[in-house]
C-alpha positions as CSV (number, residue, x, y, z in Angstrom):
1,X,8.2,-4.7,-35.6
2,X,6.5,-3.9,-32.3
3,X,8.1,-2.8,-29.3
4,X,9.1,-5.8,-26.3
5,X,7.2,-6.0,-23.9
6,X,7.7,-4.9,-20.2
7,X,9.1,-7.5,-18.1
8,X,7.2,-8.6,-14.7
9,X,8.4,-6.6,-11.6
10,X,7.3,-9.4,-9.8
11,X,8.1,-13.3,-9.4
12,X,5.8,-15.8,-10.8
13,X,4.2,-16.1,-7.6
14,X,3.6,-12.7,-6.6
15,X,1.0,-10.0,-7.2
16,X,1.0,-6.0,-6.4
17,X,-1.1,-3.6,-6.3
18,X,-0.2,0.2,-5.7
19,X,-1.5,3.2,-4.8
20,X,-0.7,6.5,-4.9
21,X,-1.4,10.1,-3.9
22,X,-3.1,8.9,-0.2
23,X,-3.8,11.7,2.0
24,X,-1.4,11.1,4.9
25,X,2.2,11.4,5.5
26,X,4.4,8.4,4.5
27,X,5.4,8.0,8.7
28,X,1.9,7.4,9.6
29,X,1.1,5.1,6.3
30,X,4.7,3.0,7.7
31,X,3.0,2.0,11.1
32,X,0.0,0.8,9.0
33,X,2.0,-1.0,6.5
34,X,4.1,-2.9,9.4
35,X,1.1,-4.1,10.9
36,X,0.3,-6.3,8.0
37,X,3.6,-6.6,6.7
38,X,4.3,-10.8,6.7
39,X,1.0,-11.5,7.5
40,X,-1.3,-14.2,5.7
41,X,-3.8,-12.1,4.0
42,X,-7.1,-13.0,6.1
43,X,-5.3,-11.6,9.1
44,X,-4.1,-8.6,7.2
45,X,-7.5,-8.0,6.1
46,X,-8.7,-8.2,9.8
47,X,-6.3,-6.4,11.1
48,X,-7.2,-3.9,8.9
49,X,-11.0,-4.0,9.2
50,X,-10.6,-3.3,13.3
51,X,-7.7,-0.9,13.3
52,X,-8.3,3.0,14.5
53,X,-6.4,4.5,12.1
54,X,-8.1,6.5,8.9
55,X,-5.7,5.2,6.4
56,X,-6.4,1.5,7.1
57,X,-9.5,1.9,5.1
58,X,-7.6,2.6,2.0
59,X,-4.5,0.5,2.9
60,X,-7.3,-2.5,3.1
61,X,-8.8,-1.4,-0.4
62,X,-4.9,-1.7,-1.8
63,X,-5.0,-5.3,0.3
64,X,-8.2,-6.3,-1.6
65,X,-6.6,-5.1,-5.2
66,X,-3.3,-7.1,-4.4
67,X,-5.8,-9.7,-3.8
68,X,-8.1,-9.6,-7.1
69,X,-4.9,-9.1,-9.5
70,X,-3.9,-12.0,-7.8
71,X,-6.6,-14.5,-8.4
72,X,-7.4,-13.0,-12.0
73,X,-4.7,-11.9,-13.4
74,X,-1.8,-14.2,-12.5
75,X,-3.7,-17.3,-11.7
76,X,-2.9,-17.7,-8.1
77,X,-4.8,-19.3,-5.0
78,X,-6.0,-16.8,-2.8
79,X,-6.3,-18.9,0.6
80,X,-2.2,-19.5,0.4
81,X,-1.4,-16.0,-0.1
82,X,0.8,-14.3,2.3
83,X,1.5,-10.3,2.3
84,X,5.6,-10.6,1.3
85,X,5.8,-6.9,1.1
86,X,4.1,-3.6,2.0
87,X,6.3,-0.1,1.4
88,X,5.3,3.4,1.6
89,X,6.9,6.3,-0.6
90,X,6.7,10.2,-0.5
91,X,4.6,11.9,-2.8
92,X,3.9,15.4,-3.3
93,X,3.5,17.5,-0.7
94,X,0.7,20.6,-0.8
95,X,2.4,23.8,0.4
96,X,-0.2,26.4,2.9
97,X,0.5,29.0,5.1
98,X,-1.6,30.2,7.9
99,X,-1.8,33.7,9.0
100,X,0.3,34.7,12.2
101,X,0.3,37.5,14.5
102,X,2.4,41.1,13.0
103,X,1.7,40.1,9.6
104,X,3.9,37.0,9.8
105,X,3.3,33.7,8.0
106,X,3.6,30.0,9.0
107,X,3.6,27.0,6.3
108,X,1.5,24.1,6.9
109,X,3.1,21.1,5.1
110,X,0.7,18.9,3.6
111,X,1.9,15.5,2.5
112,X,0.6,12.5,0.1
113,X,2.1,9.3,-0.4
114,X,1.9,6.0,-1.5
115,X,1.9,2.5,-0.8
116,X,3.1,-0.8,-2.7
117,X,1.5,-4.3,-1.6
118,X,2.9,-7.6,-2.8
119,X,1.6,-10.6,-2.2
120,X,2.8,-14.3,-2.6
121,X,1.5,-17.2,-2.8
122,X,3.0,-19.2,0.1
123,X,4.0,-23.3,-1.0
124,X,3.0,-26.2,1.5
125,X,6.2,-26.4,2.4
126,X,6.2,-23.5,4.0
């Protein structure tokens, strides 16, 4: 007697990839996130590839993984795929202190978080 089997978190149509511990704080992963957020996923990847911020890079690799588990895993057609969803969560967050004048102390916060990438694949219909 073996154990059941985890059920799918996602639809039938619908492929995620997540990562965690990314060096940045969950606000400035959000505005990254929202920029791809409903977005076919050549645009997403483009608007990735030629956005300033640092975290795109690694919010594009998460894009790419959605992508792959996809195609491989879940047998889906990856020129109707649209990004359905893209969340961020907290992580943990490093704790630092920097020396201040009169033998005082100051923390420096440093926070990791994580982001969650679903992507669908979009009918004709639609």
């Amino acid at each position: 007697m073996g154990k059941a089997a985890n059920p799918r978190r996602v639809g039938a149509t619908e492929a995620r990839a997540k990562v965690v511990n990314l060096r940045t704080s969950p606000r400035k992963l959000n505005l990254v996130a929202a920029s791809i957020r409903g977005l076919p996923v050549q645009k997403a990847l483009n608007e990735l590839e030629f956005s300033h911020k640092r975290i795109a890079i690694q919010v594009r690799k998460a894009l790419y993984s959605a992508i792959s588990n996809a195609e491989n895993n879940h047998n889906l057609d990856i020129d109707n795929l649209v990004v359905s969803e893209a969340f961020v969560g907290k992580n943990l967050v490093m704790k630092r202190f920097s020396a201040r004048a009169r033998g005082r102390s100051a923390r420096i916060m440093k926070p990791f978080s994580e982001i969650t990438i679903v992507v669908r694949e979009a009918g004709e219909a639609a």
